[in-house]
KELOVO-423620 format. One record per residue (C-alpha): residue number from 1; residue in three letters; x, y, z. Coordinates in nm, 3 decimals, always signed. Layout:
// KELOVO-423620
+-----+------+---------+---------+---------+
| seq | type |    east |   north |      up |
+-----+------+---------+---------+---------+
| NUM |  ala |       X |       Y |       Z |
...
+-----+------+---------+---------+---------+
//
This chain:
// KELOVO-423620
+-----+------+---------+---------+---------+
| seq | type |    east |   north |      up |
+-----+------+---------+---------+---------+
|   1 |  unk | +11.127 | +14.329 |  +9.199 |
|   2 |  unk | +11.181 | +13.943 |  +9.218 |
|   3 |  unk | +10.924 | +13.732 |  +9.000 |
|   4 |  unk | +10.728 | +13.442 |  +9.114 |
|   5 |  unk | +10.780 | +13.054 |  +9.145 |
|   6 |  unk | +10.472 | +12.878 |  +9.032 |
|   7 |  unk | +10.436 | +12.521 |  +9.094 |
|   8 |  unk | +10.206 | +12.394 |  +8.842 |
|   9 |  unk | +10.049 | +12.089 |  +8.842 |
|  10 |  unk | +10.035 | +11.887 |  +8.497 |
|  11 |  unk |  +9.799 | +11.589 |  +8.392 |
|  12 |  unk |  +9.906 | +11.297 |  +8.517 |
|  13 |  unk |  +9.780 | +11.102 |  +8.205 |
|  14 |  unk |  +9.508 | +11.229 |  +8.012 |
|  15 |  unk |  +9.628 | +11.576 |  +7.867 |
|  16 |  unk |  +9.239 | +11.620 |  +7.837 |
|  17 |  unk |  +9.250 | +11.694 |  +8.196 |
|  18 |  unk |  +9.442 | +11.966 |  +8.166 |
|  19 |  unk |  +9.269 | +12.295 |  +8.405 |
|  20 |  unk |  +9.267 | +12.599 |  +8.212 |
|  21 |  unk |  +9.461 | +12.788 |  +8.493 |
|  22 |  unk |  +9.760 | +12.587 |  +8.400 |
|  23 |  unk |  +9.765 | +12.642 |  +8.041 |
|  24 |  unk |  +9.740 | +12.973 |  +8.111 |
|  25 |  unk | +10.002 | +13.009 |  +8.406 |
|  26 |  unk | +10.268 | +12.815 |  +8.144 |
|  27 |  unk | +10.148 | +13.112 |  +7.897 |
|  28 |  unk | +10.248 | +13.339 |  +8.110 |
|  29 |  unk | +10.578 | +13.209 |  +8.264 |
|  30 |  unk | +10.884 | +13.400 |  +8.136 |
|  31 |  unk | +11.051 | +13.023 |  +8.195 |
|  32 |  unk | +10.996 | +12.662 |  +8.239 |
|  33 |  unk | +11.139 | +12.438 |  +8.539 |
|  34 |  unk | +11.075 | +12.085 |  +8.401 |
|  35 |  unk | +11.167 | +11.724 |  +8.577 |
|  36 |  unk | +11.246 | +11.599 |  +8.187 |
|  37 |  unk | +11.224 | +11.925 |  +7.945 |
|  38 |  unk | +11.168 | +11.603 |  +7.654 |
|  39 |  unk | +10.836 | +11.536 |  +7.855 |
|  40 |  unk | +10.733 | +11.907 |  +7.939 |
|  41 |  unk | +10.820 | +11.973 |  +7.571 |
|  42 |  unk | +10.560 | +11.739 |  +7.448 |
|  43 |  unk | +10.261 | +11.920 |  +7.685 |
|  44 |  unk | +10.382 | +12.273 |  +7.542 |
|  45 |  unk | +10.353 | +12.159 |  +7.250 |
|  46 |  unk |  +9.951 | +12.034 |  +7.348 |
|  47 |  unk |  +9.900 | +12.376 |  +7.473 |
|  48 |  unk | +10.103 | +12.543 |  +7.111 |
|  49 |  unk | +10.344 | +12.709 |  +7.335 |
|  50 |  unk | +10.736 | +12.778 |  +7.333 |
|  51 |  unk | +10.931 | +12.826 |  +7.627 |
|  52 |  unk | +11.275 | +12.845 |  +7.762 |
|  53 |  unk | +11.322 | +12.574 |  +7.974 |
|  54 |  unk | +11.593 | +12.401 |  +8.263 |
|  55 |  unk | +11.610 | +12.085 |  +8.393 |
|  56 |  unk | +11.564 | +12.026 |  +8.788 |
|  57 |  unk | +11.624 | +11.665 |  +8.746 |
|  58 |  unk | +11.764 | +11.521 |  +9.069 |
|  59 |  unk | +12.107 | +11.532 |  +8.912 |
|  60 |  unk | +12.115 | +11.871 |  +8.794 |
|  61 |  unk | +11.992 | +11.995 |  +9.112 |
|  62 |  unk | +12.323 | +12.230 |  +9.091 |
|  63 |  unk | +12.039 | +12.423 |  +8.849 |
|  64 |  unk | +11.852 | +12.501 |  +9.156 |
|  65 |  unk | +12.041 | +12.817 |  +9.270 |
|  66 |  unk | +12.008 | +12.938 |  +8.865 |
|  67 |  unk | +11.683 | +12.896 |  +8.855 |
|  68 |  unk | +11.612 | +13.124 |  +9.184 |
|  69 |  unk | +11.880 | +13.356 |  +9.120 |
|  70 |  unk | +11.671 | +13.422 |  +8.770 |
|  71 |  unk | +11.344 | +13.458 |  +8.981 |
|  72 |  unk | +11.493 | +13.686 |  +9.200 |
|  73 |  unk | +11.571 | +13.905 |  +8.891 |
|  74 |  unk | +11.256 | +13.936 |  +8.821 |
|  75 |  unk | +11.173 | +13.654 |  +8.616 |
|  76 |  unk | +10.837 | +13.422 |  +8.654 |
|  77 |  unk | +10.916 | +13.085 |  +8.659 |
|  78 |  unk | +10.662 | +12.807 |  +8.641 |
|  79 |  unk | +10.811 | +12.443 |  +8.786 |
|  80 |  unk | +10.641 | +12.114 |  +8.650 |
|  81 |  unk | +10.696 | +11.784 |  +8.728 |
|  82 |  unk | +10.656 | +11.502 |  +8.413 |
|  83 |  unk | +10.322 | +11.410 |  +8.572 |
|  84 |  unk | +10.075 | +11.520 |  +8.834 |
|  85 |  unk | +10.169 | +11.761 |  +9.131 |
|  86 |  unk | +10.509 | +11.886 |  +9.182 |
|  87 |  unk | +10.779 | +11.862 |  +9.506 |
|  88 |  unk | +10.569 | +11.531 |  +9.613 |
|  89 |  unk | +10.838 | +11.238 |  +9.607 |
|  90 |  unk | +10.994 | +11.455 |  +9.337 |
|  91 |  unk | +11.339 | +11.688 |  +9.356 |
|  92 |  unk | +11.156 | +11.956 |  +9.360 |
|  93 |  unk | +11.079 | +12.011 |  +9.672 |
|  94 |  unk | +11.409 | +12.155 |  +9.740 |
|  95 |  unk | +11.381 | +12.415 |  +9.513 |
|  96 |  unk | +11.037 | +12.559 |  +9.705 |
|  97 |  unk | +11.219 | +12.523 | +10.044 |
|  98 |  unk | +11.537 | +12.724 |  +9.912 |
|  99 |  unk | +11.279 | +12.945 |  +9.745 |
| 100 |  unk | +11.069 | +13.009 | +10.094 |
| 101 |  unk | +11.376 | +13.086 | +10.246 |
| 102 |  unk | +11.493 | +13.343 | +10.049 |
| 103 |  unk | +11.141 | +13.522 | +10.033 |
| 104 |  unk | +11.062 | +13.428 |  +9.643 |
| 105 |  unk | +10.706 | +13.428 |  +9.643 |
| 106 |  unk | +10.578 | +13.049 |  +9.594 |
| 107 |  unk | +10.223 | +13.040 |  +9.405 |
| 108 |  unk | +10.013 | +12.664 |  +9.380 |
| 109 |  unk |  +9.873 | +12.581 |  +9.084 |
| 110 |  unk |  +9.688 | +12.310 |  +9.176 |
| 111 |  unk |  +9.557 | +11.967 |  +8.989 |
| 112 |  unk |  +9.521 | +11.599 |  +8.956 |
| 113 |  unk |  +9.767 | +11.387 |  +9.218 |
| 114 |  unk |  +9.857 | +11.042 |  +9.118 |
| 115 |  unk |  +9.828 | +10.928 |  +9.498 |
| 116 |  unk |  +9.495 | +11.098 |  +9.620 |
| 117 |  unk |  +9.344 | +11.018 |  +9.288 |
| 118 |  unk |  +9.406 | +10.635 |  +9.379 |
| 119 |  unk |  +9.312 | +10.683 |  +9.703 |
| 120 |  unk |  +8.966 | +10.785 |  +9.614 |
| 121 |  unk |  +8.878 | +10.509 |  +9.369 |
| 122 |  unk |  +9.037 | +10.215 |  +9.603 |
| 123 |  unk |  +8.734 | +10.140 |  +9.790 |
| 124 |  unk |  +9.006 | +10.142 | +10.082 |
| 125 |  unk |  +8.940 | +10.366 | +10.394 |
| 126 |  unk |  +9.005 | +10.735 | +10.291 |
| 127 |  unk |  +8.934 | +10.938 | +10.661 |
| 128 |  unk |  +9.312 | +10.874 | +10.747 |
| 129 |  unk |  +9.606 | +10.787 | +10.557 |
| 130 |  unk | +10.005 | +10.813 | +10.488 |
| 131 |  unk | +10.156 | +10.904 | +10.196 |
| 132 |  unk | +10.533 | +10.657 | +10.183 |
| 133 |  unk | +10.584 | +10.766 |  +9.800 |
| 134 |  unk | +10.862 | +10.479 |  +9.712 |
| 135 |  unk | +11.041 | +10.208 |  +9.964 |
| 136 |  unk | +11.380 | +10.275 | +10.008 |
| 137 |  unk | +11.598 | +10.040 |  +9.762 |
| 138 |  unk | +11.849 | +10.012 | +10.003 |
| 139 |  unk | +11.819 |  +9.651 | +10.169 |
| 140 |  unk | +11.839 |  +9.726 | +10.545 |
| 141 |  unk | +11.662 | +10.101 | +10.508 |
| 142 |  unk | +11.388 |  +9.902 | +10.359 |
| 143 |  unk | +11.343 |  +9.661 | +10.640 |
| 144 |  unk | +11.328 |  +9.929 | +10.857 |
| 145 |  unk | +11.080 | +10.140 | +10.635 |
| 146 |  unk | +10.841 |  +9.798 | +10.626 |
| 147 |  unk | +10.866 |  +9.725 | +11.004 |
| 148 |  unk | +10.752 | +10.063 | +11.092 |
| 149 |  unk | +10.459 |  +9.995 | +10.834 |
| 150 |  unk | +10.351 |  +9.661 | +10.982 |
| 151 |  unk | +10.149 |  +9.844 | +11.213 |
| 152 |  unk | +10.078 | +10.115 | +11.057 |
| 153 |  unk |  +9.692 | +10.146 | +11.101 |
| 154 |  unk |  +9.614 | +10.439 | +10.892 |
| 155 |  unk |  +9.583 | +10.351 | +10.465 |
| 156 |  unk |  +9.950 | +10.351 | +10.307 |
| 157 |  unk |  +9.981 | +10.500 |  +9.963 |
| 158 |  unk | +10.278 | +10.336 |  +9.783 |
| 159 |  unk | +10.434 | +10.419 |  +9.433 |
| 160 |  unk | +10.663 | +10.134 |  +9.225 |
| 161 |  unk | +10.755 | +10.085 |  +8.904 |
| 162 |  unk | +10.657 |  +9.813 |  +8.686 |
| 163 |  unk | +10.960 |  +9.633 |  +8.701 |
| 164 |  unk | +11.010 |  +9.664 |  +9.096 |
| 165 |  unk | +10.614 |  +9.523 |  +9.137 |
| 166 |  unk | +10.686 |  +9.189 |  +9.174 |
| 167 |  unk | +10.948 |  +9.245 |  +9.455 |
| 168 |  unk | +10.769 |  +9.480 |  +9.664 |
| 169 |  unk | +10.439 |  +9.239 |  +9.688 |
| 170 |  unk | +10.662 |  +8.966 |  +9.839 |
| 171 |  unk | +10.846 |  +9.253 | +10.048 |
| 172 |  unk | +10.505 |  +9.342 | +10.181 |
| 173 |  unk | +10.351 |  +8.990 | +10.218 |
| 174 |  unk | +10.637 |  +8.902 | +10.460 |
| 175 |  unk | +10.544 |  +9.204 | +10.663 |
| 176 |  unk | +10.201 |  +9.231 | +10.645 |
| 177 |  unk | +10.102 |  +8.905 | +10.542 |
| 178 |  unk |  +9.894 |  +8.780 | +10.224 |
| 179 |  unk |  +9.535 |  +8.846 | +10.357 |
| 180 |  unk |  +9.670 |  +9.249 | +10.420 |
| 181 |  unk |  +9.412 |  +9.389 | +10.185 |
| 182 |  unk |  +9.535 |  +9.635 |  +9.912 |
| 183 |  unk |  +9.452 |  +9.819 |  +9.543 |
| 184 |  unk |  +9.651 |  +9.856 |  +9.264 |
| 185 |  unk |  +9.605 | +10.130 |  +9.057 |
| 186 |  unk |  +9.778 | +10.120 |  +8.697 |
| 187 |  unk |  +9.795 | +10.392 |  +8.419 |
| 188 |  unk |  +9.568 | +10.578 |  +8.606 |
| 189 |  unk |  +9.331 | +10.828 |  +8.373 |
| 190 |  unk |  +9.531 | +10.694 |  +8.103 |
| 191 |  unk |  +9.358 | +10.427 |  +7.829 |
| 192 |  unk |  +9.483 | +10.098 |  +7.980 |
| 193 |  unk |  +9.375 | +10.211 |  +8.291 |
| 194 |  unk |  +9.327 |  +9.953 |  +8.587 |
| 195 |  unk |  +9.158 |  +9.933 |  +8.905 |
| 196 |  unk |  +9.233 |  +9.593 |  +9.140 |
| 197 |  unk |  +9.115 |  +9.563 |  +9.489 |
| 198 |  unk |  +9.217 |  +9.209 |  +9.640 |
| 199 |  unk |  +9.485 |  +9.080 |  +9.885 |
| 200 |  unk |  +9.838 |  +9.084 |  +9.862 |
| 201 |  unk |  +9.877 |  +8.723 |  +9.828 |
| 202 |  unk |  +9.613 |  +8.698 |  +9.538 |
| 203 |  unk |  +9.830 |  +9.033 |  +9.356 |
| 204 |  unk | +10.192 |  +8.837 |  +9.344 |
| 205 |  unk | +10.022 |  +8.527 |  +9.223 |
| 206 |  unk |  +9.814 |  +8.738 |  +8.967 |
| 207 |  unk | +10.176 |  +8.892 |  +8.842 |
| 208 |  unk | +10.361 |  +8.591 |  +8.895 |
| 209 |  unk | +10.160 |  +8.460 |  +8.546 |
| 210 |  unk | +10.153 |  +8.848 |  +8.385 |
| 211 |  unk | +10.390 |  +9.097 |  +8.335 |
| 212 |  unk | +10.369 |  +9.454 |  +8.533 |
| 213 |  unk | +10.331 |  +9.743 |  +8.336 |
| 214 |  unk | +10.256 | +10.087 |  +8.358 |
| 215 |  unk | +10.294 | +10.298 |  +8.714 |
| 216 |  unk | +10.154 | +10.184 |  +8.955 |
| 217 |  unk | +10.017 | +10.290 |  +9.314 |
| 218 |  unk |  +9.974 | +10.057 |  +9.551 |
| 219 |  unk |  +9.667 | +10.172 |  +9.852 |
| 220 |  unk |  +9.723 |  +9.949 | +10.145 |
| 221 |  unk |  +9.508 |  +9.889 | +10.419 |
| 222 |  unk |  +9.633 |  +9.975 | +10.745 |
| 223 |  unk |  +9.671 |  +9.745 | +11.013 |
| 224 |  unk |  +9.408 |  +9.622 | +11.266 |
| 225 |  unk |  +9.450 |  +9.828 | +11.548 |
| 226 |  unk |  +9.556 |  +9.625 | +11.854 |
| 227 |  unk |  +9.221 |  +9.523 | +12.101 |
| 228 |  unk |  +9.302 |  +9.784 | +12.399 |
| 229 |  unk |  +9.379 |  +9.566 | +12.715 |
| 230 |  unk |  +9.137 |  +9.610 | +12.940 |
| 231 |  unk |  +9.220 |  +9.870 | +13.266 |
| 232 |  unk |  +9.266 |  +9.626 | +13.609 |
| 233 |  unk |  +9.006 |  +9.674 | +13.844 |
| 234 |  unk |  +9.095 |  +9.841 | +14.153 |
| 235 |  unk |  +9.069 |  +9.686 | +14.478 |
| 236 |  unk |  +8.795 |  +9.885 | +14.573 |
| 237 |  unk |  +8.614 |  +9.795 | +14.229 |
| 238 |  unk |  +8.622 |  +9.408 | +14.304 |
| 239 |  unk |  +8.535 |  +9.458 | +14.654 |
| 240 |  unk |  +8.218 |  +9.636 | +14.551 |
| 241 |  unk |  +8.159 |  +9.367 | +14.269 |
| 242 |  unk |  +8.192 |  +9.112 | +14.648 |
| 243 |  unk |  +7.947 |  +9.312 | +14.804 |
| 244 |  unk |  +7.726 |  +9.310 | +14.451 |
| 245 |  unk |  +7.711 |  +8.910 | +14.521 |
| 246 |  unk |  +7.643 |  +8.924 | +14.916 |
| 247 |  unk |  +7.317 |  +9.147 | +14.809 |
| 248 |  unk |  +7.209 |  +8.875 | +14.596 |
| 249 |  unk |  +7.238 |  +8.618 | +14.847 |
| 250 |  unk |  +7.638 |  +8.456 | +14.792 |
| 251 |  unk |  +7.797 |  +8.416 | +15.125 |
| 252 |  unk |  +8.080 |  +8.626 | +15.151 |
| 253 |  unk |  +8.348 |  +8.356 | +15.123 |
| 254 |  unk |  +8.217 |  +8.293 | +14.815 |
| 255 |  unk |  +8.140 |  +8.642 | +14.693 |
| 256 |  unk |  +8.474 |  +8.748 | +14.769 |
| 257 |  unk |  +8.637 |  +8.399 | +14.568 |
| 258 |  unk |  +8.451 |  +8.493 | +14.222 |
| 259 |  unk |  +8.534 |  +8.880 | +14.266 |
| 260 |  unk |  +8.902 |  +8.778 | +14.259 |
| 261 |  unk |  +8.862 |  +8.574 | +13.971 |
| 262 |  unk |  +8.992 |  +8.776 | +13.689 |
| 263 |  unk |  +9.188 |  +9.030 | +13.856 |
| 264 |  unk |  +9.500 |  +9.081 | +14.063 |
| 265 |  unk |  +9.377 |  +9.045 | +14.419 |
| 266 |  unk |  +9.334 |  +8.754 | +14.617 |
| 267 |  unk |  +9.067 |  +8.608 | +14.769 |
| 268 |  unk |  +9.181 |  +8.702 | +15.128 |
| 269 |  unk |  +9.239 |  +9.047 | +15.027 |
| 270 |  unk |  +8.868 |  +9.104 | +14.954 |
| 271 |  unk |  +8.741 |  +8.862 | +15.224 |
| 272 |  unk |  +8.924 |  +9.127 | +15.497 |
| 273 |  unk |  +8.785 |  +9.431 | +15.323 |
| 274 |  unk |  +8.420 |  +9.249 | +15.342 |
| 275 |  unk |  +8.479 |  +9.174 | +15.674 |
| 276 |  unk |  +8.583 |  +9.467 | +15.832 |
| 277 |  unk |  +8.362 |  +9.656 | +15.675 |
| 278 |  unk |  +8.562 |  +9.921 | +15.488 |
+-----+------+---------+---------+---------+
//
């Protein structure tokens, strides 16, 4: 019978938040799918455990059909990431869709999420947002990536490195300008922690003078959505508005002249329909 993939989430700073059902489900695991094994190995070592374990590191992805083949054998398998939930912006997620598809049962253990956990302490709007995870480096695939996120109305949740900070402000001042409202979250649960809401503009000049450090994620405001233009008035609607004036008194000449204003029809074109009555 094959085992199980777990996908266990791991602290993403404070090993004191560590949920019992994780230190138990890496008890359990016959093995140990780990981003970095260096940084997994430090959190066994928290929890007094030892564990076989592979690396799923984006470059030794070739691991992926090794580590399923083993689950299918029978073995329990419990996949980590170096900090917070697994598969999000992380290789992983391409072990769980090979895994899906070849029936290996898929088991969440569930925990603290570097993005949502900004999210709720940005003072940013929280009913709607998008997750983008990192810009593209590439130059022209991160045009693109910004462009589409100019108008993006929903909240944006952004991940960068310290040393990549100072770029992506000015990247997103040009698109969204300096007044685009945003928080950056640093070390998050973590003892240098830091929570800044402000404005683009006021964030590059603040690390212009001080040098990033730490992870950060960045929780944009969307954009304003655009006003809605207003529907045109049918003809029949400023004909009525005419007729609206004639009650109070306005010759019809005149009623029909201030119905028109404003809308596509001219003043003749009411005039006739006041006229003959229709």
């Amino acid at each position: 019978m094959a085992g199980t993939l777990y996908i266990v989430a791991t602290p993403i700073g404070n090993l004191d938040d560590m949920p019992p059902r994780v230190a138990a489900t890496f008890g359990a695991a016959d093995f140990v799918a780990a981003e970095d094994t260096r940084v997994t190995l430090k959190l066994l070592n928290h929890l007094g455990l030892k564990k076989p374990m592979v690396s799923y590191y984006e470059h030794a992805l070739h691991h992926g059909a090794a580590i399923l083949e083993r689950i299918e054998a029978g073995e329990s398998c419990a996949l980590c990431s170096d900090a917070g939930m697994p598969c999000i912006s992380d290789p992983g997620e391409q072990i769980v869709t090979e895994a899906l598809a070849r029936g290996i049962h898929v088991v969440p253990v569930p925990g603290a999420s570097a993005c949502v956990t900004a999210l709720a302490v940005s003072g940013q709007k929280t009913g709607r947002f998008v997750f983008e995870g990192f810009l593209p480096v590439p130059k022209k695939e991160r045009r693109e990536r910004l462009e589409v996120l100019r108008t993006e109305t929903r909240t944006i949740l952004l991940y960068e490195a310290p040393h990549k900070l100072r770029t992506t402000l000015d990247d997103l001042i040009k698109t969204c300008g300096p007044d685009r409202s945003v928080t950056l979250c640093r070390e998050l649960t973590k003892l240098h922690e830091e929570i800044n809401k402000t404005t683009l503009g006021e964030a590059a000049a603040l690390y212009a003078g001080t040098e990033p450090r730490g992870e950060y994620v960045l929780v944009l405001a969307g954009a304003e959505p655009a006003a809605e233009e207003a529907e045109a008035p049918t003809l029949e609607d400023a004909v009525a508005a005419a007729r609206t004036l004639m009650e109070g008194g306005t010759p019809p000449s005149a009623a029909a002249r201030q119905a028109a204003a404003g809308t596509p029809y001219s003043k003749g074109e009411i005039y006739r329909q006041l006229v003959r009555g229709d």
